[in-house]
C-alpha positions as CSV (number, residue, x, y, z in Angstrom):
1,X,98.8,83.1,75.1
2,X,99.9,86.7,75.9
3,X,103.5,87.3,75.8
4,X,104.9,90.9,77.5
5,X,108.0,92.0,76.5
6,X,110.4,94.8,78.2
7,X,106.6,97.0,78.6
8,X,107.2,100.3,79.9
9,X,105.4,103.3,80.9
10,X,105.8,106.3,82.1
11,X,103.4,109.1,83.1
12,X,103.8,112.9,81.4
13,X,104.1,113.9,85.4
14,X,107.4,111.9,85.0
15,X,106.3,108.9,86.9
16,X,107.6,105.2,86.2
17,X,105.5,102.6,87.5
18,X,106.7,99.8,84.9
19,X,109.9,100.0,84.2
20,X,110.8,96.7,82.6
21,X,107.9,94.0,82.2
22,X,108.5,90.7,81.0
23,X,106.3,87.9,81.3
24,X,104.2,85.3,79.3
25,X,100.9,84.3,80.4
26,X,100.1,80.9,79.5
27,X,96.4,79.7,78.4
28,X,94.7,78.4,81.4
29,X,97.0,80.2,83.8
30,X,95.4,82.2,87.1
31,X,97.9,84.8,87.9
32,X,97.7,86.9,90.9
33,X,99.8,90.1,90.7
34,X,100.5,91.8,94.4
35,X,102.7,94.3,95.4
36,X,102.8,97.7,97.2
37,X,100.6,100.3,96.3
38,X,102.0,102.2,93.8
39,X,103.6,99.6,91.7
40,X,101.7,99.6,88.2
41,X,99.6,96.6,89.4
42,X,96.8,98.4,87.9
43,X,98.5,100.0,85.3
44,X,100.2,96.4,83.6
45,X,96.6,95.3,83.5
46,X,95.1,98.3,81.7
47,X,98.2,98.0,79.4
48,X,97.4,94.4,78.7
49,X,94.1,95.4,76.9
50,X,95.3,98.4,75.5
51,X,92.8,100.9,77.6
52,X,96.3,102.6,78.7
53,X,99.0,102.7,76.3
54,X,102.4,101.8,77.1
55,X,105.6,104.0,76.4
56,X,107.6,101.4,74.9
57,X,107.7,97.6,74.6
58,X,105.4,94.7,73.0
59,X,102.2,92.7,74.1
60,X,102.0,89.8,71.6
61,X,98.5,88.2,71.7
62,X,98.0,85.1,70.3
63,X,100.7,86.2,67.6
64,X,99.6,89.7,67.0
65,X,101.3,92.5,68.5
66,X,98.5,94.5,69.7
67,X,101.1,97.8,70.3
68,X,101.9,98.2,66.5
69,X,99.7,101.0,64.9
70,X,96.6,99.8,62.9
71,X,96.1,97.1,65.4
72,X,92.0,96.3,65.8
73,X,92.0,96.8,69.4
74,X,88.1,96.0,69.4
75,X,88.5,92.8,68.4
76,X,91.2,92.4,70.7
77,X,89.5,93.5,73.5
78,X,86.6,91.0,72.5
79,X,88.9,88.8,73.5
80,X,89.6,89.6,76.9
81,X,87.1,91.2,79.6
82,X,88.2,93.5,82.7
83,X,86.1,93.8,86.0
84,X,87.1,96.9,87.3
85,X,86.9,97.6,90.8
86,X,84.3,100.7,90.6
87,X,81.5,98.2,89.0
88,X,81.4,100.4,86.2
89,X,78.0,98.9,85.8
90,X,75.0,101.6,83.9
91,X,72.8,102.8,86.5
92,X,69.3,103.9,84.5
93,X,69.6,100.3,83.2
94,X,68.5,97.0,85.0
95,X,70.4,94.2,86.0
96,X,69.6,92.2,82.9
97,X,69.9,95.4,80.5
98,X,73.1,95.7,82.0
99,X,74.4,91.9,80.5
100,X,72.3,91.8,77.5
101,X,73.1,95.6,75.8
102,X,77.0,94.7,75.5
103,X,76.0,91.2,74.1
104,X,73.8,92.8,71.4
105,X,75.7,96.3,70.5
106,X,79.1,94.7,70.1
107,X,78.6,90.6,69.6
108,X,75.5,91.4,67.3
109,X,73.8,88.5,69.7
110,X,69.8,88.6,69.0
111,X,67.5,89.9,72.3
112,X,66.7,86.6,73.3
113,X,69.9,85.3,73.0
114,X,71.5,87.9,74.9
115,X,68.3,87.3,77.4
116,X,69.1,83.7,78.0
117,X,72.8,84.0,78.2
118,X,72.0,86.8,80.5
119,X,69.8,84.8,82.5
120,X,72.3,81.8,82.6
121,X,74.9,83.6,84.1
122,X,72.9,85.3,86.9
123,X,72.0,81.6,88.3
124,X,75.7,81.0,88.1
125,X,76.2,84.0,90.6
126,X,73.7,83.4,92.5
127,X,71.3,87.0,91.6
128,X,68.9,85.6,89.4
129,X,66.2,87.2,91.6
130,X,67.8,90.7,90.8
131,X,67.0,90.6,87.3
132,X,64.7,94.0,87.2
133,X,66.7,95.5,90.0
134,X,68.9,98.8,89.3
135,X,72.4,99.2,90.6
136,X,71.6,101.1,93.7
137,X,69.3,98.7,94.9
138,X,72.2,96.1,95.3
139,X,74.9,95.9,98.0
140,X,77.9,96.6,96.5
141,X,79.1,92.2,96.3
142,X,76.2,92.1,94.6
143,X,76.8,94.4,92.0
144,X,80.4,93.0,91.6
145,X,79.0,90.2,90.9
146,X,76.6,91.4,88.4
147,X,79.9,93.0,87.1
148,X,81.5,89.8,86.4
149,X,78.7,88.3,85.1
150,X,78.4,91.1,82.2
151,X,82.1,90.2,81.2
152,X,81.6,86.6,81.3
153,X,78.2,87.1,78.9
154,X,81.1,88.3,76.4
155,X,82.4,85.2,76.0
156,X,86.3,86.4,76.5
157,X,89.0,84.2,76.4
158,X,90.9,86.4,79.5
159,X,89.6,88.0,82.0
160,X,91.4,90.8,83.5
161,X,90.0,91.6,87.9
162,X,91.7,95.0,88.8
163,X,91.3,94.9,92.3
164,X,87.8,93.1,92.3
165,X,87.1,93.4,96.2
166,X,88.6,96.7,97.3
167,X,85.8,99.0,97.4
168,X,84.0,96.2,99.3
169,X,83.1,96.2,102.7
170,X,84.6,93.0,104.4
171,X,81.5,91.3,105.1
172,X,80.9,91.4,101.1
173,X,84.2,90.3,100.0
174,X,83.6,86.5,100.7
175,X,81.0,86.3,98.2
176,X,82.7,88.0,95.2
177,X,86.0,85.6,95.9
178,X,83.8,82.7,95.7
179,X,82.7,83.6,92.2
180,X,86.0,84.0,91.4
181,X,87.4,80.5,92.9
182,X,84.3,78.9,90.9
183,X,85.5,80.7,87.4
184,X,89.0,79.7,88.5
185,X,87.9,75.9,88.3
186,X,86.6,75.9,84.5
187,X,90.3,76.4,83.1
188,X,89.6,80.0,82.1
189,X,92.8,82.2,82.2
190,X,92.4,85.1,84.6
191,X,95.0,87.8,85.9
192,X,93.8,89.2,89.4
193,X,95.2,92.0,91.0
194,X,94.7,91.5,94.6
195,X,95.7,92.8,98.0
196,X,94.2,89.7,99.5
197,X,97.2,87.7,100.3
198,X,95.0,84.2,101.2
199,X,93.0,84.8,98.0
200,X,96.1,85.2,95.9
201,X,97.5,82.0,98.0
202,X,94.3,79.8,97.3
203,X,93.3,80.6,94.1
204,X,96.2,81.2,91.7
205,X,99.1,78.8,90.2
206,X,100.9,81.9,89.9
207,X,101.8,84.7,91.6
208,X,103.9,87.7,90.3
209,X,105.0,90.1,92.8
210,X,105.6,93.5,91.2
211,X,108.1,96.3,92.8
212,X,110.7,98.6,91.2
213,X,109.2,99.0,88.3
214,X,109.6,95.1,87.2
215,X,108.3,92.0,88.1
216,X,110.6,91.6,91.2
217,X,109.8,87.5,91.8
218,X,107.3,85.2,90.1
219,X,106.6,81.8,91.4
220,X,104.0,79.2,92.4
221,X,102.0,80.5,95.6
222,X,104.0,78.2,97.9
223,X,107.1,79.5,96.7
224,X,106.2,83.0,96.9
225,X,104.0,82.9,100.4
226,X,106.3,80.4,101.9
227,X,109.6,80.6,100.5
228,X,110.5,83.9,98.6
229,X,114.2,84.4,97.4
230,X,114.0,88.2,97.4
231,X,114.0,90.3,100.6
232,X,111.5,92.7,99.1
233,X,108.9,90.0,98.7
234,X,110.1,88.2,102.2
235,X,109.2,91.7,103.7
236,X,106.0,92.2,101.7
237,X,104.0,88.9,102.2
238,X,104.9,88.7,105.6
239,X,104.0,92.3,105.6
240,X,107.1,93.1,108.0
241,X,107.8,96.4,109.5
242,X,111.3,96.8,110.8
243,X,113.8,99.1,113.4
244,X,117.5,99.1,112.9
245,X,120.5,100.5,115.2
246,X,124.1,100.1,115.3
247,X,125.9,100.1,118.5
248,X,129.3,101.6,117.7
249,X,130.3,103.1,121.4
250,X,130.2,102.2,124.6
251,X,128.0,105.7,124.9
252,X,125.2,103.9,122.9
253,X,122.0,106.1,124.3
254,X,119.6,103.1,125.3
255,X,116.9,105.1,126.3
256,X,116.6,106.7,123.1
257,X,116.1,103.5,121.5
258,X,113.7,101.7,124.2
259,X,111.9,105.2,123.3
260,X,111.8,104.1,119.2
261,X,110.3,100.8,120.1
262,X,107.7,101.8,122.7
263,X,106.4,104.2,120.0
264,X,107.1,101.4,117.4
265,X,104.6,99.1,119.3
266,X,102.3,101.1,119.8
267,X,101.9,102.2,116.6
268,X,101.7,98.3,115.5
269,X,99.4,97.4,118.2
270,X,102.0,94.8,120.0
271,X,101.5,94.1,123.5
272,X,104.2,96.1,125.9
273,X,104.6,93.2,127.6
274,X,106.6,91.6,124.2
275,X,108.3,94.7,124.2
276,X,109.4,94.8,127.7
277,X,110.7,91.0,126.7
278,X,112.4,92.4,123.5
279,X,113.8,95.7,125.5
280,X,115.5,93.8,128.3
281,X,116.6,90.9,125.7
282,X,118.7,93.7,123.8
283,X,119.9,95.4,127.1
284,X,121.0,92.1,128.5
285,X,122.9,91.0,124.8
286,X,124.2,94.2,123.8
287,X,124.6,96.7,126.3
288,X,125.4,94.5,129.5
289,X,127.6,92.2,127.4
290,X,128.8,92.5,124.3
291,X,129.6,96.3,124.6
292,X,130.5,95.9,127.8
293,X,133.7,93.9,127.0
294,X,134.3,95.8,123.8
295,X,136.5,99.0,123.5
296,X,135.1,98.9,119.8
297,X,132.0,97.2,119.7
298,X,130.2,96.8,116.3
299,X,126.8,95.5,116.8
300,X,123.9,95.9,114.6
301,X,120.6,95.3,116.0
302,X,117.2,94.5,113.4
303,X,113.8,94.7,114.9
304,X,110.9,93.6,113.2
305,X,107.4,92.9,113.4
306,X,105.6,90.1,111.1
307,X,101.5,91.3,111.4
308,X,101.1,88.0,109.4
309,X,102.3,86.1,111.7
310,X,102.0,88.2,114.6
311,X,105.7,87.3,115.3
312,X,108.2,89.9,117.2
313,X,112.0,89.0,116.7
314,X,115.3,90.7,117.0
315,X,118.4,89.7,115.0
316,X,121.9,90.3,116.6
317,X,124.9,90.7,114.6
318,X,128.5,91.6,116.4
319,X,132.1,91.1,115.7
320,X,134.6,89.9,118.9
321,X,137.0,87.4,119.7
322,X,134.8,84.9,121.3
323,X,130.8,83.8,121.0
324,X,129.1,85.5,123.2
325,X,126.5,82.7,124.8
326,X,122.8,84.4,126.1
327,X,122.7,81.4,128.5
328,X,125.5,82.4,130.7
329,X,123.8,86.0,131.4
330,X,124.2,86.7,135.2
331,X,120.5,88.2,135.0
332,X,118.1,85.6,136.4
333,X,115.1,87.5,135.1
334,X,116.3,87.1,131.7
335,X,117.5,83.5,132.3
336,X,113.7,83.1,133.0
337,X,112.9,84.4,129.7
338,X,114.9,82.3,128.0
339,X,113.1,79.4,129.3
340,X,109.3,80.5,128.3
341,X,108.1,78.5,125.2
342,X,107.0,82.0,123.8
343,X,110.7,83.0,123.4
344,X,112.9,81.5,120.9
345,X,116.9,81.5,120.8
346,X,119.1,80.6,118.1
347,X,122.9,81.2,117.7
348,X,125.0,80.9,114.7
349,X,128.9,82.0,113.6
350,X,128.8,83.4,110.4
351,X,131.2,83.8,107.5
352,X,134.7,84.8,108.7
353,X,135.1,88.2,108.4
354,X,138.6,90.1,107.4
355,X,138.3,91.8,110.9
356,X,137.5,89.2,113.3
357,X,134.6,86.5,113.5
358,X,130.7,87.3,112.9
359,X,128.7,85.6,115.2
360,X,124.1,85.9,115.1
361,X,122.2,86.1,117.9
362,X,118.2,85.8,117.1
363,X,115.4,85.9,119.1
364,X,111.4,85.7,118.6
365,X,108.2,86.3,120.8
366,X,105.1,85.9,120.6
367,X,102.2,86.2,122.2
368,X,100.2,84.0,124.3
369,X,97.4,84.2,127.1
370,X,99.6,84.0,129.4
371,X,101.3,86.9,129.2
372,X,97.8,89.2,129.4
């Protein structure tokens, strides 16, 4: 078991990435940790094995506080193995060089030991043909995989992947994940940082999502892909980009804003014809209606994009006397929207408020073939 508690690191450049850590990792657990770019992903998991040191705060491995001073961080780190996501694998040496020298220098394993455990764990990856290859005659999966199999041959009782697929190309990255998944299934505790959301989802029974310097929301993968508490994360797995206005006047400069979205789209690859649907639903709602009736409108407009789910939507918020109903717009062309199964409307009074009633329009659209 590795407990983590209030870790913290800064940078002599002043940076922060951990803040405030605190978190236990059980025996058996697979923990994915996601998060922007940024974060201290990488940095918690370096800390974890001591190869950067923290600032302040305690790591407690199996009892011992591997932080305090005199601390034998080698046989800690016999303990746990890191694949990094550079390979880090010795180039003048062969692939079965590579898994046996670390077995011998540092486990004191005998040659044919090493050789056997070495030869053992290339089946299990599949790349027991490569066994007198050299790093550059591999693709780059493969020599993650020869990677992984040099930690395993060290018998650790964690494994640490610091981002084991980014420097892959995306047709490799399938067959690293599926070593992974197969390691995941013999109860070995891993922690994976990942920017592959599905991976993290499938392969985990935890997932810790890391922003502002802390571990921001931890959970099962359903919970965190499917039903996060926190905006941050809501924002982050759905990987949602978002617009905001205000509509305060009467003099509310449409254009300017039908200008915003246009680039908006464009810049996230969304079909203008879901953004005609979205600029004519907020012309219709807001300008035509609820400003129109208003000497004082309040209305705050949210835009946002989910690439995940490949879901445009607009959330409506106003203040007024009365519920302003999208059904009883005089525009036939929008009435027409409404209708399309691509198009979602739901309506909704909020919380009284001390200066009049709240009220929530939102509206969603996606895409379909027959808009093209």
């Amino acid at each position: 078991m590795i407990e983590i508690r209030h870790l913290r690191k800064e940078f002599d450049d002043n940076t922060i990435p951990l803040k405030d850590i605190n978190v236990t990792i059980n025996s058996g657990d697979v923990i994915s940790i996601i998060g922007p770019s940024g974060t201290g992903k990488s940095t918690l998991l370096r800390c974890i094995n001591m190869l950067t040191e923290p600032t302040s705060g305690q790591i407690i491995v199996d009892g011992q506080d591997i932080t305090e001073r005199g601390c034998d961080l080698n046989e800690v780190r016999k303990k746990m193995g890191m694949v990094f996501q550079s390979f880090n694998l010795f180039g003048h040496l062969t692939v079965i060089e590579n898994i046996m020298n670390p077995q011998i220098t540092l486990l004191g394993r005998s040659r044919q030991e090493a050789y056997e455990k070495a030869m053992y764990l290339l089946t299990q990856v599949g790349l027991v043909t490569k066994v007198f290859s050299y790093p550059d005659e591999l693709s780059g999966g493969q020599q993650q995989r020869i990677a992984i199999a040099r930690t395993l041959a060290m018998d650790p009782d964690v494994i640490l992947f610091d981002e084991p697929t980014s420097a892959l190309d995306p047709s490799m990255i399938g067959e690293v994940q599926s070593v992974i998944k197969l390691l995941a299934k013999t109860g070995r505790t891993m922690v994976i940082v990942t920017h592959e959301m599905d991976f993290a989802r499938k392969i985990s029974n935890r997932v810790l999502f890391i922003a502002e310097g802390e571990i921001y929301e931890e959970g099962t993968p359903k919970q965190i892909f499917e039903n996060p508490k926190r905006e941050l994360t809501r924002r982050f797995v759905q990987r949602l980009t978002t617009l905001s206005y205000k509509i305060d006047s009467t003099e509310f400069d449409f254009e300017v804003m039908n200008e915003e979205l246009m680039a908006y789209g464009e810049k996230l690859l969304i079909e203008s014809e879901r953004l005609s649907k979205l600029s004519l639903a907020i012309e219709e709602i807001c300008i035509n209606n609820i400003a129109a009736y208003s000497d004082n409108p309040f209305i705050l407009v949210k835009i946002e994009y989910s690439e995940k789910q490949d879901v445009l939507s607009v959330s409506i918020r106003y203040k007024g006397d009365e519920r302003f109903d999208p059904k009883t717009s005089e525009s036939k062309l929008f009435l027409l929207m409404l209708e399309e199964p691509t198009t979602t409307l739901s309506e909704k009074k909020l919380d009284k408020d001390p200066d009049g009633c709240l009220y929530q329009i939102d509206m969603s659209f996606k895409w379909s073939e027959e808009m093209a």
